[in-house]
Structure formats: structure tokens, C-alpha cells
C-alpha positions in Angstrom: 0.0 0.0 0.0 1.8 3.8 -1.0 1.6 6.6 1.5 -1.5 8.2 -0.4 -3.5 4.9 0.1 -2.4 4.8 3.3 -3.5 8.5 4.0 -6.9 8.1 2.4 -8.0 5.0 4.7 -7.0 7.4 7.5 -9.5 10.0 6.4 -12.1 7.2 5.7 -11.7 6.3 8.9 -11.7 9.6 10.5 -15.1 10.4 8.1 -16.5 7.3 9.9 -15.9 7.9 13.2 -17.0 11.6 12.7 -20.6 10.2 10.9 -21.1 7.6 14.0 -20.4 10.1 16.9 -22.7 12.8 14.4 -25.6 10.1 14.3 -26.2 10.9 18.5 -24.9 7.6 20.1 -24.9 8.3 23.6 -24.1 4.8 25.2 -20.2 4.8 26.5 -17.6 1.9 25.7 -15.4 0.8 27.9 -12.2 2.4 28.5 -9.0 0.6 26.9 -6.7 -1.9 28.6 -3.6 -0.2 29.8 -4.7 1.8 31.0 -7.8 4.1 44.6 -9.2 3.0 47.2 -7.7 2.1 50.2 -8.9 -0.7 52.3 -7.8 -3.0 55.0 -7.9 -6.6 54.8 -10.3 -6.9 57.5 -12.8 -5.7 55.0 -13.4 -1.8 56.3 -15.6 -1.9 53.2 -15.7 -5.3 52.2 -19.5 -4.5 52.5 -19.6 -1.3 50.4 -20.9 -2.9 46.4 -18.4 -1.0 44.5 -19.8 -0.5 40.5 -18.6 0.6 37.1 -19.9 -0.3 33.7 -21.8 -3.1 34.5 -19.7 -4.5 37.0 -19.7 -4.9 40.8 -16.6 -5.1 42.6 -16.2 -5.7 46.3 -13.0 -6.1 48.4 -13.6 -9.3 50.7 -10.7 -10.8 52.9 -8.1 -13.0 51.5 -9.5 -16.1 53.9 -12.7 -15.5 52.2 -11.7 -17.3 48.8 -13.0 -20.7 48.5 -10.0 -22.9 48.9 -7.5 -20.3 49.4 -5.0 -23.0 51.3 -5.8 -25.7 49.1 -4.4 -24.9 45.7 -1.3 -25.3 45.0 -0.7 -21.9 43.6 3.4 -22.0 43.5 2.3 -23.5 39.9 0.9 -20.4 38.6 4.6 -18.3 39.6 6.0 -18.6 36.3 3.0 -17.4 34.4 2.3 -14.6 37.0 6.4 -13.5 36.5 5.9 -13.4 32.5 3.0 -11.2 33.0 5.1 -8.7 35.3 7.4 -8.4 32.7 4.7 -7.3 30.0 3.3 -5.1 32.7 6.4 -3.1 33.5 7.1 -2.0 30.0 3.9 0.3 30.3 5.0 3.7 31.5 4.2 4.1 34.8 1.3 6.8 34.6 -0.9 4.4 32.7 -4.0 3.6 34.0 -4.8 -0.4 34.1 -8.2 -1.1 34.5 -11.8 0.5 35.6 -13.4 2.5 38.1 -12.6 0.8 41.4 -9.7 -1.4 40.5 -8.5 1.3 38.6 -4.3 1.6 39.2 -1.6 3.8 38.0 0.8 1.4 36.5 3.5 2.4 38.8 1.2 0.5 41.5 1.8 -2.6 39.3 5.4 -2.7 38.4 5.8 -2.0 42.3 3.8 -5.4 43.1 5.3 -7.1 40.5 8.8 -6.4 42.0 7.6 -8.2 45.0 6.6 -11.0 42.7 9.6 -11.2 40.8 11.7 -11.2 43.9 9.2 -14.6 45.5 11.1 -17.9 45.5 9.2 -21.0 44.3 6.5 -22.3 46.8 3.4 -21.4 47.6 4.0 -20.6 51.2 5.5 -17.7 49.7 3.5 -17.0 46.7 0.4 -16.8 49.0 2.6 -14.8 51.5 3.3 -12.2 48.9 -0.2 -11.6 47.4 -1.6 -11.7 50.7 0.8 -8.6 51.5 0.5 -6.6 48.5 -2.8 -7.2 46.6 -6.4 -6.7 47.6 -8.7 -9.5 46.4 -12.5 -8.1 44.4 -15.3 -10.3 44.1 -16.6 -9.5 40.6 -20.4 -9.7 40.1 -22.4 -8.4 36.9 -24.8 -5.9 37.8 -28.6 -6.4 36.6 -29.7 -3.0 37.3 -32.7 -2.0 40.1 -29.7 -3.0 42.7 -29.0 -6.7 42.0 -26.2 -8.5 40.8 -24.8 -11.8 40.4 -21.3 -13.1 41.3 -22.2 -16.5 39.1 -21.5 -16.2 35.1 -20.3 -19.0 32.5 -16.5 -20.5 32.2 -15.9 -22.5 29.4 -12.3 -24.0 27.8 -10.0 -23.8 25.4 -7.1 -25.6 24.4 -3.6 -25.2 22.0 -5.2 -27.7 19.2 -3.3 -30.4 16.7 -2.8 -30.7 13.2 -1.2 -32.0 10.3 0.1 -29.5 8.1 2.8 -29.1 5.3 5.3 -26.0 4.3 4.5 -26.6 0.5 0.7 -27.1 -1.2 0.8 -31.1 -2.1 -1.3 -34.3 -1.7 -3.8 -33.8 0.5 -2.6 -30.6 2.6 -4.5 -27.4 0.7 -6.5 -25.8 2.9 -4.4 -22.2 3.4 -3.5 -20.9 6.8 -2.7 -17.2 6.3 -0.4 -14.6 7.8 -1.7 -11.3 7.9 -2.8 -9.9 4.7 -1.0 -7.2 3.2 -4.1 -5.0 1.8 -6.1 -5.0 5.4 -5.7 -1.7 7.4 -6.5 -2.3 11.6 -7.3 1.3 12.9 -8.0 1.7 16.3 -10.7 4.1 16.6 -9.5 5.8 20.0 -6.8 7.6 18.0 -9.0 9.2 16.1 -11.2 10.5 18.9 -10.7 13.3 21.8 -9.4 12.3 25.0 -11.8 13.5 26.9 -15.4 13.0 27.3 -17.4 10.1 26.9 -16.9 7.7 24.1 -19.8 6.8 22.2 -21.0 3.1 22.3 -22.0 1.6 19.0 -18.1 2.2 17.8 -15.9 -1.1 17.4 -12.5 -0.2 19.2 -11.0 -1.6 16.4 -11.7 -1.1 12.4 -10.6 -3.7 10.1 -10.9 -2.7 6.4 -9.3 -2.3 2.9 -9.6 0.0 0.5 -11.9 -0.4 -2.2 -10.5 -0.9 -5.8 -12.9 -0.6 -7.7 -13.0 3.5 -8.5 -9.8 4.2 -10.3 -10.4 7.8 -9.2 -8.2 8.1 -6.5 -10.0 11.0 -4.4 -13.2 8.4 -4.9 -12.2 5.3 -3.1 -14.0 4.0 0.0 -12.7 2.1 3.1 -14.7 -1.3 2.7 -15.6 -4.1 5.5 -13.0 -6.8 5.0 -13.5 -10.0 3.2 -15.5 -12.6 4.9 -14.6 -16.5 5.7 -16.3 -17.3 2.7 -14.6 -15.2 0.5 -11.4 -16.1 1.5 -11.9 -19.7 1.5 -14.2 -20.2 -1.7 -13.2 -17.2 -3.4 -9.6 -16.9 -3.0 -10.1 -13.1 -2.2 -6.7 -12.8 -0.3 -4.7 -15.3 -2.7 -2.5 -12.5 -4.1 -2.5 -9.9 -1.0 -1.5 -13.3 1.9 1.1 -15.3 2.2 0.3 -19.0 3.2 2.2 -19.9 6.4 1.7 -23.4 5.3 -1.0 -25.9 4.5 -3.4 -27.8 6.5 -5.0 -31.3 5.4 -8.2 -30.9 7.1 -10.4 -28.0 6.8 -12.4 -29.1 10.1 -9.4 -29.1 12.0 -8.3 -25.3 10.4 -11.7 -24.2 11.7 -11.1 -25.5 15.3 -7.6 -23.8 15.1 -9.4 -20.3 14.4 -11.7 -20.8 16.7 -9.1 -21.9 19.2 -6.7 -19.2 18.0 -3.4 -21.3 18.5 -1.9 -24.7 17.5 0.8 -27.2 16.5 1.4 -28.2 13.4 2.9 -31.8 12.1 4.7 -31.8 9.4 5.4 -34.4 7.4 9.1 -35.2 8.2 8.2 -35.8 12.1 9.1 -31.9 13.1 6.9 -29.7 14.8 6.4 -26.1 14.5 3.8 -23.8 16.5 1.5 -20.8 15.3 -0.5 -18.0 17.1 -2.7 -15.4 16.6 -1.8 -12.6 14.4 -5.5 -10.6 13.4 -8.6 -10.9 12.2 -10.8 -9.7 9.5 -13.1 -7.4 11.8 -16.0 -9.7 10.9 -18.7 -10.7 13.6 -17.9 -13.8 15.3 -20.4 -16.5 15.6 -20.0 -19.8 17.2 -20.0 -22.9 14.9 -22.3 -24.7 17.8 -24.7 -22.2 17.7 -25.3 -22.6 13.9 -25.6 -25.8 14.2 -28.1 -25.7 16.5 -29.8 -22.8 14.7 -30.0 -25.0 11.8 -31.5 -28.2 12.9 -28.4 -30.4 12.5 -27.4 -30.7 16.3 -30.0 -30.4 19.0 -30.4 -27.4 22.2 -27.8 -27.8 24.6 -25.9 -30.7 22.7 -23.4 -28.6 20.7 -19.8 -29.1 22.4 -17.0 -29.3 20.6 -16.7 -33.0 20.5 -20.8 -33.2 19.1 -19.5 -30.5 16.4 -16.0 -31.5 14.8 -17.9 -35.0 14.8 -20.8 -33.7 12.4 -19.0 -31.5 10.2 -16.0 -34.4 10.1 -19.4 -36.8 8.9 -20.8 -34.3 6.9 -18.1 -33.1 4.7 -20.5 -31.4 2.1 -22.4 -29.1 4.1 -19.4 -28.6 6.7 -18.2 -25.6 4.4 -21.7 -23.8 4.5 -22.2 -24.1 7.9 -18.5 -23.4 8.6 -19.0 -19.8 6.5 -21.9 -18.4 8.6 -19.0 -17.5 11.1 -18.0 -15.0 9.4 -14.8 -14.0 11.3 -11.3 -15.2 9.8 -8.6 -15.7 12.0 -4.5 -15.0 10.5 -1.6 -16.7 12.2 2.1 -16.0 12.9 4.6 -18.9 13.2 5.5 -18.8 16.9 9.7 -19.5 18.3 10.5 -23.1 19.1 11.5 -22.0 21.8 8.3 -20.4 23.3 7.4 -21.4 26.6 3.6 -22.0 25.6 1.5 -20.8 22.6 1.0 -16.7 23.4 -1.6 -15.2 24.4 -3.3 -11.6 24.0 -0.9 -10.3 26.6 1.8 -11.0 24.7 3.7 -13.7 27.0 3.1 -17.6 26.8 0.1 -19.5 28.6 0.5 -22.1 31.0 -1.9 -25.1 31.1 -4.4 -24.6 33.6 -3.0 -21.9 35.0 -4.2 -19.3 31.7 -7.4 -17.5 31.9 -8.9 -15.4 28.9 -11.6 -12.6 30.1 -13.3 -9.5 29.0 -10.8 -7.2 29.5 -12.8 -4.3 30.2 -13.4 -5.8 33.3 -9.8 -7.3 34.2 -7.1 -6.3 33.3 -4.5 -8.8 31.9 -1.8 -9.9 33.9 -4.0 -10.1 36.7 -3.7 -12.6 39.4 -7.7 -14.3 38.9 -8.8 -16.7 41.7 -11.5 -19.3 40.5 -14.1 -20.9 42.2 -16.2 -23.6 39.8 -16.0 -26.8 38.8 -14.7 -28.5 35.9 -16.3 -30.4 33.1 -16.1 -33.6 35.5 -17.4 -31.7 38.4 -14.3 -31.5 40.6 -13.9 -28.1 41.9 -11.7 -25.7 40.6 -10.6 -23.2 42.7 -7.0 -22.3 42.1 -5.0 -19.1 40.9 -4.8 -18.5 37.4 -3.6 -15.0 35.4 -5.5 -13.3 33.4 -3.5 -13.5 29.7 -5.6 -13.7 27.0 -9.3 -12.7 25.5 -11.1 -14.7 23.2 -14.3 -13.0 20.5 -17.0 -14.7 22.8 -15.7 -14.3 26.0 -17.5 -11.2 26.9 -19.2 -9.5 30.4 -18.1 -9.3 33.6 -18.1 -12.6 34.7 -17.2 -14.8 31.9 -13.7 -16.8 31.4 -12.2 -19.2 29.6 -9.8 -21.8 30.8 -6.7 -22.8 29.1 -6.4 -26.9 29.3 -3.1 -27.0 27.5 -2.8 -29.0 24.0 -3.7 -32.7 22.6 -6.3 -34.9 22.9 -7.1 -35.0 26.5 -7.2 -31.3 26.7 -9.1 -30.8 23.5 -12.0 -33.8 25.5 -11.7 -31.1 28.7 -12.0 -27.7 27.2 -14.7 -29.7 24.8 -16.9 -30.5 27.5 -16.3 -27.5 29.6 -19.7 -25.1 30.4 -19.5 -24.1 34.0 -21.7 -21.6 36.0 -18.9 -20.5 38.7 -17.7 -16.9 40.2 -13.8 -15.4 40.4 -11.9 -12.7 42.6 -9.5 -10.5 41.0 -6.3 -9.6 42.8 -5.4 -5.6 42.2 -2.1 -4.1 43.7 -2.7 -2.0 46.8 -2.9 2.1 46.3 0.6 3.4 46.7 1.2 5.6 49.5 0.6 9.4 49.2 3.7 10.7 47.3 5.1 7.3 45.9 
């Protein structure tokens, strides 16, 4: 794309924003990620219902969470140090998080010292969270004063493939890298910083520009190409590259939905990819279009129930498959990674990776659970908040990271939990600090 294309999607964009803010939407967003109160652990207001946008937060006691002694939570360490380290790259004045739990980021990078300086244990894990974080319960609030602390936790997993570095046999299904013609604007730059922000306004914008005026002054930023144009069409065939290819397109659908996976290539090898972007295109759960349709019945969509009818249905699985719009790109991830990488930017640990809403918690945050898994043993442990995922949205909604393979794909399958979590936020800093 030249400079001048470049500089006319930045005035479509800016034309758009202007026309949605001019069209009177009042409704606020939520602020952006990356963005005190003072209270004692005795709970000197662990009775006061603290809300913002939606949600409730209330400061309870550290012996309050269910489980607190039980978990073993020297396992989450490493995760909860990799998240430090993403956290103290953000300048210090920047706010993370909302109303209540709102913190200067120079209250983070001085917690996360304290975590970074914790030896291995959870004696001392506990020891150090107990001193310099303050537990919220978070509940969603249903307006006319009630709220709920209970709201649904679901699972996800790294999934497993065949796939090949050249188009041959049976591997050609495309996995794509980011395209070259999509622009990503993020709307907030383009909009005062003050004041509210209008709802109705996706934070991001995912586009192109439209090719089909050859006067210059006359093009348009369009919507991006859907799953189905890029799969059947070939839309992006000239403006992609292909990472590599896949030999199942069931098994490519899982990985978008999934957003990360192995790959095994034919020589015995194994290489990883992650998320790179999307096409700015609704997301709509393959489960729920079954269901819609007829093909699988209410309340008997999991995973297993769906990659099992489109794997026995090969020629409706592409229809079905396109009606989720959304179209995920990938990145080949370093041997060396730790874990496939979440939206924070650092690598996931099995069962010790959450993905929220992160208007509601911030990532990196130290998340204790209290549910049961899809066996009904109960789950209450310390996880960190790392990733998001396109459904996981509201204040009290999560999804649990089972690691990769089989087993985990049968847990995060199965997984549909009504449970409740407590979010751990760093303690004001003193007056002056």
C-alpha cells in the first residue's frame, strides 16, 4: 500500500468515526486496557458494592476465597512472572483497569517487584499476594440494585494438526499470515481524550480500500473479506502469504476458533502458530449454527458433538463453517516459546491461563477461580489473566486454558461451568510514591 493509500483510509476512517459520533450515540464503551481505594484486609468496606460499567466489585478478605490454602498456587509463579514483565514495559502513569480497580501502573510494576523477587513455593506466593494485593469479588450488575457473582466458564485448548510448508497431496487448505491489503485502525486515535466515548463504535476497524474507482479521491474504506470469500473465493490469494497448508479443513476451523496450535509436518518436526489478526468480521460460534439450523439439538453442541458432524458431513461442513464470518491469520510462533502466546503477549500455562473481558480485568492479573470443571471436581485455584477470546464477553465470563492434545481438546470440549472469580489488584501506593 503507498503513503497516499495509506493516508486516504485514515481520512475514511476519520469520516466514519466523525458520521457515527454525528448520528447521536450516547451509550459509552469501555475504556481501553492499559490503561484508589484504600482498604484493609479486615474488609473496612468489604460490605460497600463498588460498580462501574456493569460490574460490581467488592474487596472481601483474602480467607474469604474458597480454597484459598488448598491450591497449590506456587504452579501459577512462572505465568504470573511473565506477566510482570509485560506489565512493567507500560510507563508508569498508565492507568490499568476501571473505576474501582483502577491503578496507576507504577502500582503494578511495584507489586510485581515483589513478585519477581518470590522464591518457588506457595507458602510464599500466597505470602506475597496476601501482602500486596487486595482481592475483588466481581459480580455483573442487573440494574434495580441486584447482581450476580455466578457467570459462565468455558475452555479452550492449543489444538493439533497435520500440516505441510508446500501445497501437495492432501494438505490445501491455506493458513494465512496477515494480509497485506487489510488496514486495523484503532478508533480511539482518532477520537478526543476526553469525554465520553460513544458506544456503538468497534475499538477496532478492520478494512481495505476499495478498488474498484480508479479515481483516486473516490475510493472508499470497505468491511473486510468474509470466511467465505477467502476460503471459496480466493479473495486474499494474491495480498496473503500461506504460512503453510493444512489437510483438514475441520481441524483449520477449530484452530481459528481456538486461535493457536501445532502443526505436524510431514518429516516428524513440529512447529507452533498464534494469533496474528482478524478480518473485523462478527464472530459467531460454529455450535450455535448448528443448533440454529437443525443439524445438532439445544444444549448438545460441544466441541466433541461439532468437529464430529462436520468431520461426517463433509459437504455441508463448508456452509455451515462460512456463517461464522470471522477469519482468524496466524504467525509462526519460536520453538523456543514457553507456551503458545496469548493476547498479553507472553506464553500461557496449562491450567494456569485465563482469557476474560478485559474491560473488566485487566490482563496480567492474578484471577482466583471458584467452579467446577467439566467432571465436576472443583476448581478453585490461581490462574492469570492472559488472553481474550471474541465470545468471552461480560463481567463474569472466562475461559480456561487446558493446554494441548487430545485430553485437553475432551476437557476444554466438555467444559460449560456456571462458577464466580476474585480478582487480585495491587494495593494504592502511599501518598507521594
Amino acid at each position: 500500500m503507498t503513503p497516499n493509500q495509506r493516508l486516504l483510509a485514515v481520512a475514511a476512517v476519520s469520516a466514519l468515526v466523525g458520521a457515527v459520533i454525528g448520528a447521536g450515540v450516547t451509550q459509552r464503551l469501555q475504556p481501553p486496557v492499559g490503561r484508589s481505594e484504600q482498604t484493609n484486609d479486615g474488609g473496612e468496606k468489604a460490605q460497600e458494592q463498588l460498580r462501574e460499567a456493569g460490574a460490581v466489585y467488592t474487596p472481601v478478605a483474602v480467607s474469604a476465597l474458597p480454597g484459598w490454602l488448598q491450591d497449590t498456587v506456587g504452579q501459577a509463579l512462572p505465568g504470573l512472572k511473565r506477566s510482570c514483565a509485560a506489565l512493567r514495559a507500560l510507563s508508569g502513569d498508565t492507568i490499568i483497569g476501571n473505576g474501582p480497580i483502577a491503578r496507576p501502573a507504577a502500582a503494578w510494576h511495584a507489586a510485581c517487584a515483589q513478585i519477581a523477587a518470590t522464591p518457588d513455593g506457595d507458602a510464599n506466593l500466597r505470602a506475597t499476594l496476601e501482602r500486596e494485593f487486595m482481592p475483588y469479588r466481581v459480580a455483573s450488575s442487573m440494574g434495580a440494585g441486584r447482581e450476580t457473582p455466578k457467570g459462565l466458564f468455558t475452555g479452550y485448548y492449543e489444538a493439533e494438526f497435520n500440516g505441510s510448508l508446500q501445497q501437495t497431496g492432501r494438505y490445501q487448505v491455506p493458513i494465512y499470515g496477515p494480509p497485506r491489503n487489510m488496514i486495523v485502525a484503532n478508533l480511539r486515535n482518532f477520537m478526543a481524550k476526553s469525554g465520553p466515548v460513544p458506544a456503538g463504535v468497534p475499538e477496532v476497524l478492520v478494512g481495505r480500500l476499495d478498488a474498484e474507482d480508479a479515481g483516486l479521491n473516490q475510493r472508499r474504506l470497505r468491511p473486510y473479506f468474509t470466511r467465505e470469500e477467502i476460503d471459496q473465493g480466493h479473495a486474499i490469494a494474491d495480498d496473503a502469504d500461506v504460512l503453510l497448508w493444512a489437510d483438514d479443513p475441520v481441524a483449520v476451523h477449530i484452530l481459528h476458533v481456538q486461535g493457536s496450535g501445532r502443526v505436524n509436518l510431514p518429516d516428524g518436526s513440529q512447529i507452533r502458530i498464534g494469533f496474528a489478526g482478524h478480518n473485523g468480521r462478527a464472530f459467531r460460534g460454529i455450535g450455535s449454527i448448528l443448533v440454529d439450523a437443525g443439524m445438532l439439538p439445544a444444549g448438545g453442541a460441544s466441541m466433541i458433538a461439532v468437529r464430529d458432524w462436520l468431520k461426517q458431513h463433509p459437504d455441508q461442513a463448508a456452509e455451515f463453517m462460512n456463517r461464522n464470518t470471522r477469519y482468524i491469520f496466524f504467525r509462526r510462533i519460536p520453538a523456543d516459546s514457553e507456551g503458545p502466546i496469548g493476547a498479553q503477549g507472553v506464553a500461557l500455562t496449562p491450567g494456569r491461563s485465563l482469557a476474560v473481558d478485559q474491560r473488566y480485568i485487566p490482563m496480567g492479573s492474578p484471577v482466583w477461580l471458584d467452579l467446577k470443571d467439566p467432571d465436576n471436581v472443583e476448581l478453585q485455584r490461581l490462574v492469570v489473566a492472559q488472553d481474550v477470546g471474541g465470545a468471552i464477553t461480560g463481567p463474569v465470563r472466562g475461559d480456561y486454558f487446558w493446554g494441548h492434545g487430545e485430553e485437553a481438546f475432551q476437557k476444554a470440549a466438555r467444559m460449560k461451568s456456571q462458577g464466580s472469580y476474585f480478582v487480585f489488584i495491587p494495593r494504592p501506593l502511599p501518598p507521594g510514591a
